[in-house]
N, C-alpha and C positions, 0 to 999 in steps of 0.2 A: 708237670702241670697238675692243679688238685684238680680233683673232680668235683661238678660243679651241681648239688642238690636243688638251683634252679635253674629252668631251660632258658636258652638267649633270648628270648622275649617275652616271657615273663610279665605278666601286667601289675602295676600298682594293686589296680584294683582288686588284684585275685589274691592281696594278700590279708593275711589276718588284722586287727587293729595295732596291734603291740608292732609288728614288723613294718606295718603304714607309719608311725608314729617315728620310731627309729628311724625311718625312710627322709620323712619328711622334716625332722631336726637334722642331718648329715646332709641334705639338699640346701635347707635353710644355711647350714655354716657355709658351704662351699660356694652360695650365692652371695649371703652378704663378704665376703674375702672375697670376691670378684668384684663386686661395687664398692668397694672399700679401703682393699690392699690390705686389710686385716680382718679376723672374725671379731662379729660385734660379742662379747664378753658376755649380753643373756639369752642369746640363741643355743648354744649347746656349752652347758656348763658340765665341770668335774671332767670324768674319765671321757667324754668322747673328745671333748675340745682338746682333752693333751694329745689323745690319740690322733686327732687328723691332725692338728699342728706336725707331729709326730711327721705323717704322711706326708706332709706337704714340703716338710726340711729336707726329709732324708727317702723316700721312696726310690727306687733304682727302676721307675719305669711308670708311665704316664698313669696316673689311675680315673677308671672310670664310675665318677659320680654325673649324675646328671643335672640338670637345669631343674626346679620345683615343680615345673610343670610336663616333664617326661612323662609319659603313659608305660613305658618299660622302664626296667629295671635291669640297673649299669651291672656289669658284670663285679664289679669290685663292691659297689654295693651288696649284692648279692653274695658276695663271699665274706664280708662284715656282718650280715646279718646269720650267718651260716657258722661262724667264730662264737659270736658272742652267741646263737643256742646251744653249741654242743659247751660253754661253758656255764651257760646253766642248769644243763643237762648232766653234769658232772663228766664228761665227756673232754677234758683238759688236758690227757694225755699224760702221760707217764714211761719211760722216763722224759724227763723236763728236754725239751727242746725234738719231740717227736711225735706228739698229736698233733690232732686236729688242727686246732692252734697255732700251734709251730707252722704249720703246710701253709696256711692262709700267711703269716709275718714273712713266710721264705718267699711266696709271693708276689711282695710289694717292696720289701726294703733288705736294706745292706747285714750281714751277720751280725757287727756293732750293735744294731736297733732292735733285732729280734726278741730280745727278752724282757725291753721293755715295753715293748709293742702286747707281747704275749700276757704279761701283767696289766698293763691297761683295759685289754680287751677281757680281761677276770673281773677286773673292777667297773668296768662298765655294765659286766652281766650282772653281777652283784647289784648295784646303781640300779639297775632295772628291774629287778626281780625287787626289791627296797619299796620302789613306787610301783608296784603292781604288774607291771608289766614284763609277760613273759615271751618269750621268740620260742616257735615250735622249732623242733629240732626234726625238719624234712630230710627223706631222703628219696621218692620218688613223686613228690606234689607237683610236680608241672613240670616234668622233663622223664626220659627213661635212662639217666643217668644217676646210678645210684654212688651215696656218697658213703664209704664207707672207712674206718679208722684200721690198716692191717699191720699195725703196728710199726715198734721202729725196724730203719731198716737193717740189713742183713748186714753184720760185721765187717771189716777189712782185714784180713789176713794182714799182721803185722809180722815183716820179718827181721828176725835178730842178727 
C-alpha cells in the first residue's frame, strides 16, 4: 500500500488553488459520467479525461473520487493529486516502472495499464504546469504520514 502524504480527512478547503482546481475538474468528470453514462468532452479535456477514462475501463478496484460537493478529500483523489506533484517535481522515478508513479498506477489498475497510466499522469503534470498551475509536492501537510520515494525494490535472486 503507498503512503498516503494526505491524512483521511483531509479538507477541500485546506487545499492550495492548483490542487482545489484539479480537485474540482476530476469531481466535475466523474459527476457528469454519472448523470450521463459518459464524460461530457469540455469538462476535463487532454491528459486527465484519457486518464480517468483510463480508470474507469480498466481499474482492478473501486476508486474513490467524490460527489463536487464533498467537504473531504477521496483517498484516490488524493493519491492523483500526489502523482501528478512528484511529476512535476521531477520526482517520476527511475528506473521506469518504480517511482512514485508507478506505486500510485500499482494502485489502481492491472500491469497492462500501468504504463500508460504513468504517461498520462507526466502529461497531465506537464498540461498543468503549461497553464500555470502547479501541485505542491506534500509530504507531512495534513497527516504524520510521510510519503517518501525509497527506491526500487530489492532484486529477486534469479536461480540458474
Amino acid at each position: 500500500m503507498t503512503k498516503r502524504p494526505y491524512g483521511p480527512d483531509t479538507r477541500v478547503a485546506r487545499l492550495d488553488d492548483g490542487e482545489r482546481r484539479l480537485v474540482a475538474e476530476m469531481r466535475a468528470w466523474i459527476a457528469g459520467r454519472q448523470a450521463a453514462g459518459t464524460p461530457p468532452s469540455d469538462t476535463a479535456p487532454g491528459a486527465l479525461d484519457r486518464l480517468l477514462r483510463l480508470l474507469s475501463a480498466t481499474a482492478a478496484r473501486p476508486i474513490d473520487m467524490r460527489i463536487p460537493a464533498s467537504p473531504t478529500l477521496g483517498a484516490d483523489e488524493a493519491l492523483l493529486l500526489h502523482a501528478v506533484a512528484c511529476a512535476q517535481h521531477g520526482h517520476s522515478g527511475a528506473p521506469a516502472g518504480h517511482g512514485p508513479i508507478a506505486c500510485v498506477a500499482r494502485e489502481w489498475l492491472p500491469a497492462i495499464a500501468r504504463p500508460l497510466a504513468e504517461r498520462t499522469i507526466v502529461e497531465l503534470a506537464r498540461a498543468l504546469g503549461a497553464a500555470g498551475i502547479r501541485i505542491p509536492l506534500r509530504a507531512d501537510a495534513f497527516s504524520s504520514t510521510r510519503t517518501e520515494y525509497a527506491g526500487p525494490p530489492d532484486p529477486v535472486p534469479v536461480r540458474h
